[in-house]
N, C-alpha and C positions, 0 to 999 in steps of 0.2 A: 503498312497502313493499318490502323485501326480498324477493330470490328464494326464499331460506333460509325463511325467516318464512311464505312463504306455504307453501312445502314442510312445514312441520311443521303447520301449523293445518290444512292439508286431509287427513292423517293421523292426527290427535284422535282421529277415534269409529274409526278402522280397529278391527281384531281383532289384527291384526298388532302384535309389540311396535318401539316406536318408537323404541326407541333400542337398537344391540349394541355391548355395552363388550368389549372386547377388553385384557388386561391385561399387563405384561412379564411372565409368572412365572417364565418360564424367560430371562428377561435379554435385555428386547428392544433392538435395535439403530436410532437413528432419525438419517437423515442428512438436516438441516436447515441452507439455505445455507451447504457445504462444511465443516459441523461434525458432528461423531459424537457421539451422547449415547449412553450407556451408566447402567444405575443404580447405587445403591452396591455392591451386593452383586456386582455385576461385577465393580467396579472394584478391590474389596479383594482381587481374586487377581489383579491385574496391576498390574504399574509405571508403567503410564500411567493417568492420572486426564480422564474424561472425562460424570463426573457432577458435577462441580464449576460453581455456575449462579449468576449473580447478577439480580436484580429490579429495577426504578426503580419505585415506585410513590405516586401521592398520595395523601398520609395527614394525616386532620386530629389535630392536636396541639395543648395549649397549653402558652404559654410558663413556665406558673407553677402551684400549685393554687387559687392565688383569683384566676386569670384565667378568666374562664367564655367567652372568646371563642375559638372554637379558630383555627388557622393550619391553612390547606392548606400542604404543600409537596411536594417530590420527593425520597422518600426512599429511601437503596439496601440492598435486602435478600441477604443473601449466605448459600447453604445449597448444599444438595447433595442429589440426585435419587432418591428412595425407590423413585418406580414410574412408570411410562409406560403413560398409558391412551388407547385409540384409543374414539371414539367415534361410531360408523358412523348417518346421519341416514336410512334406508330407503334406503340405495343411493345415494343424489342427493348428498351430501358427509360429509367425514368430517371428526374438532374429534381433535387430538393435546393432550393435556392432560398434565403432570408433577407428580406428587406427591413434594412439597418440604420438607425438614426446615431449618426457616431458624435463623441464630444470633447470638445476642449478638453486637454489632459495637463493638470500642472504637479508638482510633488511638494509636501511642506518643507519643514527644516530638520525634520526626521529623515525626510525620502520615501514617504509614504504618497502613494497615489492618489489622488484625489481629482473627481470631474463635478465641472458645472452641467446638469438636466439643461440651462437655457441658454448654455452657450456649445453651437453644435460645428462639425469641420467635417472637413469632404464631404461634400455636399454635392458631388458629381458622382460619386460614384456610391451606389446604395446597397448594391446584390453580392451577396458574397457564396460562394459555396458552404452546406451545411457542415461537408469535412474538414472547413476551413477553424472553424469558432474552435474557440474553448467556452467554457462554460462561468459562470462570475457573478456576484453578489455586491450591492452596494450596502452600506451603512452611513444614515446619514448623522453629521456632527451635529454636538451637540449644542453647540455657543452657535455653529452658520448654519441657518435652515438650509441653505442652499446647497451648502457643499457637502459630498457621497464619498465616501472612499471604498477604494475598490480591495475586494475579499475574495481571492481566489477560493475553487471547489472542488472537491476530487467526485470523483462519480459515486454511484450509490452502491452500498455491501464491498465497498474496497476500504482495504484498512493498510493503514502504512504501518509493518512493523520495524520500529527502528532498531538499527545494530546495535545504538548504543545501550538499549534495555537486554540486549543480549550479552554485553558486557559487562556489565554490571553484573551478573549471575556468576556466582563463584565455579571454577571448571573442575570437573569430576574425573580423577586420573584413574584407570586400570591397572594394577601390577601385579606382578605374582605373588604371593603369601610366601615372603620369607621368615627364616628360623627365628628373626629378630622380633618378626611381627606376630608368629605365630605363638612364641611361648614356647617353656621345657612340650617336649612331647610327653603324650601319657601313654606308655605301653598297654596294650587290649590285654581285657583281664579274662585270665584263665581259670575262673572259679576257685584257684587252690592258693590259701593267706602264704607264705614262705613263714618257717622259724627263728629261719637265723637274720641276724640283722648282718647284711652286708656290708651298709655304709659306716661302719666302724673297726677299729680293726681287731682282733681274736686275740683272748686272755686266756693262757691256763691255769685252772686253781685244781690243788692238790687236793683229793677226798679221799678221805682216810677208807682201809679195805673193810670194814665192818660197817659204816655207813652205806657204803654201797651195794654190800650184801643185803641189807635191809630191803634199800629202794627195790633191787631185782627183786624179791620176794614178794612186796606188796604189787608188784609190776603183773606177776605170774599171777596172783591169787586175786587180781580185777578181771585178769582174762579169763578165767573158770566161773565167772558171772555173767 
């Protein structure tokens, strides 16, 4: 058994009344996971529309009139917010409830949604739970005054980012710096030039013995300066 449940049955014979309804009349304001509801009467004296509420709800139906088996399914109800009623349970929780003027739902030849404002359905049932709605925007046509199509909304400072922009971005690989990539290596240089050329290969040439006496001699006679 619920907390709730037990909260209202030990309450029964009180004296006290068990339930305080609290109503928009003066245009109440309810912010529910990062969405603003407002009712219609609000919303008719401002540019921004934030009693616009769609339903998913199962409904049995059949498919025919001389079908007597009905079909559950998930159907979507689209209207817009009359009243906002708070329901206060003796202090211990409160039930936010919206009274909903729901409307004929038909789709073009695209499959685009679209409602008639002066043609309304379920007309029995008005209260929904506020964590029931989603949230929804109409646009009205431009050739039928009449006819609104419906524009879903995502909450507010939520931003859908897609994968596909993320694929699009060319991918950045890691690997190790191989010899192919790297280039000839450059030996650290040890302040001293080499003389001899290495990368070719050694010629002997004959110098006569009196030329070389010379060279030794000017060799000696630089070193006593």
């Amino acid at each position: 058994i619920s907390k709730r449940l037990i909260i209202i049955c030990e309450d029964l014979n009180g004296s006290s009344p068990r339930i305080i309804v609290k109503t928009s009349l003066n245009g109440l304001k309810l912010v529910l996971c990062e969405r603003i509801f407002h009712i219609r009467q609000r919303d008719s004296k401002r540019k921004t529309q934030n009693s616009d509420v769609t339903v998913v709800s199962s409904t049995k139906s059949f498919a025919s009139s001389n079908n007597k088996n009905p079909i559950v399914a998930d159907l979507t109800y689209y209207g817009k917010i009359v009243d906002i009623v708070e329901l206060d349970y003796y202090s211990h929780f409160k039930v936010v409830l919206f009274k909903c003027d729901f409307y004929e739902v038909e789709k073009d030849m695209y499959g685009l949604t679209y409602v008639y404002f002066n043609t309304r359905c379920s007309q029995e049932e008005h209260f929904v739970l506020a964590s029931q709605v989603h949230q929804c925007f109409y646009v009205q046509d431009a050739y039928d005054q009449d006819r609104h199509y419906v524009m879903n909304t995502v909450p507010r400072d939520l931003f859908n980012m897609n994968d596909e922009f993320e694929s699009d971005l060319p991918q950045n690989y890691e690997n190790e710096l191989s010899e192919h990539l790297m280039g000839p290596s450059i030996p650290k240089d040890s302040g001293e030039v080499p003389l001899v050329r290495t990368i070719v290969p050694e010629t002997v040439t004959d110098v006569p013995s009196e030329e070389f006496d010379n060279q030794q001699l000017e060799v000696e006679h630089e070193k006593e300066f």
